[in-house]
Each structure stands twice: as structure tokens, then as C-alpha cells.
C-alpha positions as CSV (number, residue, x, y, z in Angstrom):
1,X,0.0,0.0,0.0
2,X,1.1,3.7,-0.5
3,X,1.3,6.3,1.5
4,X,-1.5,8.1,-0.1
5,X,-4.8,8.5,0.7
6,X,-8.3,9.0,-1.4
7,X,-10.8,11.3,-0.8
8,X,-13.8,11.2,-2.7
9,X,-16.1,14.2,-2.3
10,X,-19.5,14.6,-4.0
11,X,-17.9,17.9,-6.0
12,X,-15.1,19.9,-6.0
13,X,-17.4,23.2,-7.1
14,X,-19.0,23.1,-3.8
15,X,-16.9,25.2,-1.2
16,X,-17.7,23.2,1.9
17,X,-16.5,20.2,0.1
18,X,-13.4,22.1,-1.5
19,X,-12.3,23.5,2.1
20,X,-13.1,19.6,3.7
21,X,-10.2,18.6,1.3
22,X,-8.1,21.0,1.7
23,X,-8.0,20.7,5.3
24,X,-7.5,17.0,5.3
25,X,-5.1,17.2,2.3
26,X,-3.4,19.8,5.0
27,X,-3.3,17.7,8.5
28,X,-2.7,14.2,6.2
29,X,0.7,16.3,4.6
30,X,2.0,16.7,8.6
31,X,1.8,12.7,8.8
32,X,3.7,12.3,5.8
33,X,1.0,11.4,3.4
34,X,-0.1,12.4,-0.1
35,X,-3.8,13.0,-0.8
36,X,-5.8,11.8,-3.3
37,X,-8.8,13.7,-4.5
38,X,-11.7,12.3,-6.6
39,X,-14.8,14.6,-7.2
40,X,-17.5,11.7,-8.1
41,X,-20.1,14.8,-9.2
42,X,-22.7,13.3,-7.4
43,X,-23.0,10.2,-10.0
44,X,-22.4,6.4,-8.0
45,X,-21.0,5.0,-10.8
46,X,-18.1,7.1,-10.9
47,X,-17.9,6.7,-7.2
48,X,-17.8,3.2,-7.8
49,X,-15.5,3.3,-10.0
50,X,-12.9,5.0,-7.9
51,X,-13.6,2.9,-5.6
52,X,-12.2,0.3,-7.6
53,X,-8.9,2.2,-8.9
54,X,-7.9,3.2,-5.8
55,X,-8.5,-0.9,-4.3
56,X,-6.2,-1.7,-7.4
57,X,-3.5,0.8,-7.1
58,X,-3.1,0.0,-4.1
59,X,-3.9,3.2,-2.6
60,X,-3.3,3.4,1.3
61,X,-6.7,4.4,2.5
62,X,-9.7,6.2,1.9
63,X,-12.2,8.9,3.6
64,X,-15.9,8.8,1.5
65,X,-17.8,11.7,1.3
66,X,-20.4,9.6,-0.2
67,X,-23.5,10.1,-2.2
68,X,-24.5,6.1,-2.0
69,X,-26.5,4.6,0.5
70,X,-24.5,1.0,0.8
71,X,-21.3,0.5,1.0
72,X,-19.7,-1.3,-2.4
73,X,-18.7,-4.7,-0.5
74,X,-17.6,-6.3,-4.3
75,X,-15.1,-3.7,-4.9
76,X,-13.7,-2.7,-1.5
77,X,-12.0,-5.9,0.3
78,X,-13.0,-6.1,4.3
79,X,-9.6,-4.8,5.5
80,X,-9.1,-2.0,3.4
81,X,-9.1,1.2,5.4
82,X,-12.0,3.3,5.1
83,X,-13.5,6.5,6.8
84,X,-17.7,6.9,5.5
85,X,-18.4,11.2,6.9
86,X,-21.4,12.2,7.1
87,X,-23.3,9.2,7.0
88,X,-23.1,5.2,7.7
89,X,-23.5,3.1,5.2
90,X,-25.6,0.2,4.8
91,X,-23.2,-3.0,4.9
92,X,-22.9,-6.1,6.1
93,X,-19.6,-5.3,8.0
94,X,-18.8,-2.5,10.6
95,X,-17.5,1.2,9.0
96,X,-15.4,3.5,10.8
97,X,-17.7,7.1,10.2
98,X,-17.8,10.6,11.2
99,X,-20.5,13.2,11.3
100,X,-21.8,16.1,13.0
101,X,-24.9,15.9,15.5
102,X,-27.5,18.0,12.9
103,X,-30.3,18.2,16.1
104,X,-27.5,19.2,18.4
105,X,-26.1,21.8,16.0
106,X,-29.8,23.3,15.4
107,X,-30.9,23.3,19.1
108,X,-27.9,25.9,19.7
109,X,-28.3,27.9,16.4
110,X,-31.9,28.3,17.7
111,X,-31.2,28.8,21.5
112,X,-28.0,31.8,20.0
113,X,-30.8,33.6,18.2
114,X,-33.4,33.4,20.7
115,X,-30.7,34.8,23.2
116,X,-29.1,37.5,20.8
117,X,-31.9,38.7,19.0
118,X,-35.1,37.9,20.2
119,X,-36.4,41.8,19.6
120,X,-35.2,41.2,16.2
121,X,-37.3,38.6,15.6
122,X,-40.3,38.7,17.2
């Protein structure tokens, strides 16, 4: 395996998706690794398809920003490291993921305006 690892993101166009990379690109370069960046344009058979490469080039690892609902268990081998963000996957085996708590996160946008600018809005 190589000392490079994927990233697939839904697209590159989209800033949050652009700075996600670029971020990771950044704290993955302080470890020593190269990064890998496939924009899949919303469209799971290109996803599947790097999926594939990357498994066959022997690329070291790979965090999914993924548009598919199930993981592609014919493609990607059960030890291959894998990070799923945002969402888990349906699969038969376990995947490492990562995500933000959405109702958490909306509870204290909503508590921060009700606290700052209630007179604004009501």
C-alpha cells in the first residue's frame, strides 16, 4: 500500500467540500502522506468506479464523502481502510464514520438567536 490516501467528495465546485479537502489534504501532509482527490459529481457509478482504482492501485486508505447509501462490498476488500463522513452506510460489515450531531447543532443555532436577538425577531 502507498502512502496516499483518497478522498472522494460529491464535487469539488461546492466550497464546503473544497475546504473539507483541503483541510484534510493539510493535516494528512503533517503525517507524511499524499492525498488523493476524486470529485464523483454526485454520480455512483463514478464513485464506484474509484472505488475500484484506488483498491487496485493500491492506494493506502480512503475517507468517502459519499453520495451512495450502501457501501460497495464487491469492490472494497473487508480490510481495506475506510472512513464513510457524514453518513453510515448500509453493509454487512462495521464502517469506521464521522458526522456532525445535525439536532444538536440546530438546538444551539436556535437557543444563540433566541438569546441575541429575540427583539429582532419577534
Amino acid at each position: 500500500m502507498t502512502k496516499t490516501i483518497d478522498m472522494i467528495v460529491p464535487s469539488v465546485n461546492n466550497s464546503f467540500f473544497a475546504n473539507l479537502a483541503s483541510n484534510v489534504e493539510k493535516e494528512l501532509a503533517l503525517k507524511e502522506y499524499d492525498t488523493l482527490i476524486c470529485s464523483s459529481e454526485n454520480n455512483a457509478e463514478r464513485e464506484r468506479e474509484y472505488f475500484k482504482k484506488l483498491v487496485d492501485l493500491g492506494i493506502g486508505g480512503c475517507i468517502c464523502v459519499s453520495g451512495l447509501t450502501a457501501l460497495p462490498e464487491d469492490l472494497i476488500p473487508a480490510d481495506y481502510p475506510l472512513v464513510w463522513v457524514d453518513r453510515i452506510p448500509e453493509s454487512v460489515r462495521p464502517v469506521p464514520w464521522v458526522a456532525n450531531d445535525d439536532e444538536e447543532a440546530m438546538e444551539q443555532a436556535t437557543l444563540y438567536l433566541i438569546e441575541t436577538a429575540v427583539g429582532t425577531f419577534f
